[in-house]
C-alpha positions in Angstrom: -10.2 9.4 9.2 -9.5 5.7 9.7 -5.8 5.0 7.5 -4.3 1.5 6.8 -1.2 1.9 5.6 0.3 -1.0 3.6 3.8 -1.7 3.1 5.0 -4.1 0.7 8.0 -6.3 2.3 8.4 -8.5 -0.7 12.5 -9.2 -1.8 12.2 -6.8 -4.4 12.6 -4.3 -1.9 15.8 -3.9 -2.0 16.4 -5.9 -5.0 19.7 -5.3 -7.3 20.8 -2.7 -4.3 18.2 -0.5 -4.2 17.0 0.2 -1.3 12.9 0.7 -1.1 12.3 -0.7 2.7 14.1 1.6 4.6 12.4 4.6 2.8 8.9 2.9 3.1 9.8 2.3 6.8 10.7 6.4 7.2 7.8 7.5 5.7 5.0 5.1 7.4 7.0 6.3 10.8 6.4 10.3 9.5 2.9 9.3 8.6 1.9 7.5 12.5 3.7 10.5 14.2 1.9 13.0 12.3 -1.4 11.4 12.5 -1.1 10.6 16.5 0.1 14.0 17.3 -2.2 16.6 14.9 -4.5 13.6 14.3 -5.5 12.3 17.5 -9.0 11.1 16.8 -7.9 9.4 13.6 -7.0 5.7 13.8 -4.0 4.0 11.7 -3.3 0.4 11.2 0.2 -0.3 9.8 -0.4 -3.9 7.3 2.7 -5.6 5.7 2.1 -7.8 2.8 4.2 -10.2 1.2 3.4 -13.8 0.5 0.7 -12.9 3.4 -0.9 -9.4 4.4 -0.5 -9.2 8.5 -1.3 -6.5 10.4 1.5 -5.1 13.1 1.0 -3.1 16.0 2.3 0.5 15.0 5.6 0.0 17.7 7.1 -2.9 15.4 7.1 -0.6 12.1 10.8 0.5 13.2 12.2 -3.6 12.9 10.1 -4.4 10.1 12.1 -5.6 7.2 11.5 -7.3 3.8 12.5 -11.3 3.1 12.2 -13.4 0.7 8.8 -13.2 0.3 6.5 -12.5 -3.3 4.4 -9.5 -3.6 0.4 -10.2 -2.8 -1.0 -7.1 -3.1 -4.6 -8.2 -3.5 -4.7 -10.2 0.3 -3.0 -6.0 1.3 -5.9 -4.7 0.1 -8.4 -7.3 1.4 -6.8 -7.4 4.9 -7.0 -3.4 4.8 -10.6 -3.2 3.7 -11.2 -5.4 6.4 -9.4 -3.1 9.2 -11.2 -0.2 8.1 -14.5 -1.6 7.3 -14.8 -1.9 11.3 -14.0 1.9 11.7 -16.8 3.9 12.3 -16.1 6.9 10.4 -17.1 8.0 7.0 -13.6 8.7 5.7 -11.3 5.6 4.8 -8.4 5.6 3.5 -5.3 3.2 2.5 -1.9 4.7 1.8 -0.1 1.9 -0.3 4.1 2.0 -0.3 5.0 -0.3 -2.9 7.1 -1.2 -6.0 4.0 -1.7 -8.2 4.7 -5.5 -9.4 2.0 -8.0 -8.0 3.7 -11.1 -7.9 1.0 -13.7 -6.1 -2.2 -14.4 -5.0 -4.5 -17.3 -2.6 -6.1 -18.9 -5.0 -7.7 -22.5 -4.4 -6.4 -22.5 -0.7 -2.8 -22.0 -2.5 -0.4 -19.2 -3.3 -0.1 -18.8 -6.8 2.8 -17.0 -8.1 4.9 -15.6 -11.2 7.6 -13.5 -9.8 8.8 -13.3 -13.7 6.4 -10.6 -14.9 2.9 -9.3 -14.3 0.9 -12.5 -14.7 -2.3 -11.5 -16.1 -4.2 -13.6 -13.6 -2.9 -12.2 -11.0 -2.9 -8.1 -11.9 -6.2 -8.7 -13.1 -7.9 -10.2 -9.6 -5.5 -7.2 -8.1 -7.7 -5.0 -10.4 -10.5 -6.4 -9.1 -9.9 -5.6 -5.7 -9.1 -2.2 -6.3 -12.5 -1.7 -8.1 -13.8 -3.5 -4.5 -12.3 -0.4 -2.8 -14.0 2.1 -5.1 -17.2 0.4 -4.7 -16.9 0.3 -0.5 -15.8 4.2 -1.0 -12.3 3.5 0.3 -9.4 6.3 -1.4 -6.2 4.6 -2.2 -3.3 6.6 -2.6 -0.2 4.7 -4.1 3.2 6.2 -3.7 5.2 3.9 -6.6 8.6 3.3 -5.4 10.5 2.6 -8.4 11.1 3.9 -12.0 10.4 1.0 -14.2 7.7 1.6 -17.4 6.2 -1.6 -16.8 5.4 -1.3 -13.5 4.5 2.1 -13.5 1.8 1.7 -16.2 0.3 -1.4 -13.9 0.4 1.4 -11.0 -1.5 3.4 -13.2 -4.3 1.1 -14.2 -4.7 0.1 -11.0 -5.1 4.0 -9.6 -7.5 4.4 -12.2 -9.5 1.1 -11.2 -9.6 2.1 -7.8 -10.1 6.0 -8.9 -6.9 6.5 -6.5 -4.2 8.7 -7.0 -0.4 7.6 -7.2 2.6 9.2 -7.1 5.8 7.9 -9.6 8.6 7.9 -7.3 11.8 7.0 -6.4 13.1 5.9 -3.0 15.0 8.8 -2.3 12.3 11.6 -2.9 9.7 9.7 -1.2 8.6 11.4 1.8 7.8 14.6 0.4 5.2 13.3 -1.6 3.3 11.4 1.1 3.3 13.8 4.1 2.4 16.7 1.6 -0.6 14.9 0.4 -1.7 13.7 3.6 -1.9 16.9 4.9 -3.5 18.7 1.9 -6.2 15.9 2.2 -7.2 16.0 5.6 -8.3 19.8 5.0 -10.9 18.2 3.1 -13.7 15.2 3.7 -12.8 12.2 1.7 -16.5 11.4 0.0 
């Protein structure tokens, strides 16, 4: 199985003192030490997305930290197609850690944003890239960290563009959730 594991580094992250990185951080660390040691043939690429999606080799996930930075979940989800698009393996995954509120996109060589709300341009070419990743037969699994209505209804359109699954969290009962369905999915192909 070939994973890219997003992790949105965006301010809201530990916006009004909540913190969502250090959780995010935990779990993506659980996630690469489960998937090097029971997992060896598997492959996992560790991308960060704020204003910009980059990918970080798997020994900086322990200093990664969020800044002041909007939430482009759409170039996430293009950089990770990309990653695992050059896998050669049948099963693809992308394990998305987020907050749920797209915030910007490139657009016209420049990054459009609304940090205000969800700006229907931008959750709908979000949409869009989730229905890319159904198409290209790429599972995403969201793990929602916050509690807020709004966002958690986006979270749930978007799981159902991308015919995903999510989980409705909070930072603090986070990792259960994601090594539990990790491992109950690798028991089975991902089709």
């Amino acid at each position: 199985c070939a994973t890219a594991l997003l992790i949105d580094v965006s301010h809201s992250m530990t916006l009004y003192g909540e913190d969502r990185i250090t959780p995010a951080k935990r779990v993506a660390l659980a996630l690469a030490e489960l998937t090097l040691t029971r997992y060896p043939k598997d492959t996992i690429d560790v991308v960060l997305f704020g204003d910009e999606a980059v990918r970080v080799p798997l020994e900086r996930l322990p200093y990664v930290s969020n800044g002041p930075y909007h939430t482009n979940t759409r170039a996430g989800l293009q950089l990770a197609q990309q990653l695992l698009l050059r896998r050669k393996t049948p099963n693809r995954r992308i394990v998305l850690l987020t907050d749920g509120k797209p915030s910007c996109i490139h657009e016209d060589g420049a990054l459009y944003k609304n940090p205000f709300g969800l700006d229907r341009r931008i959750t709908s070419r979000t949409l869009e890239e989730a229905v890319r990743c159904r198409k290209r037969g790429i599972q995403v699994t969201t793990f929602m960290l916050a509690e807020d209505p709004v966002l958690q209804d986006f979270v749930k359109r978007f799981t159902e563009a991308c015919h995903g699954r999510c989980y409705l969290s909070s930072a603090d009962r986070l990792e259960p959730f994601v090594l539990l369905d990790f491992v109950r999915n690798r028991r089975r192909a991902v089709r």
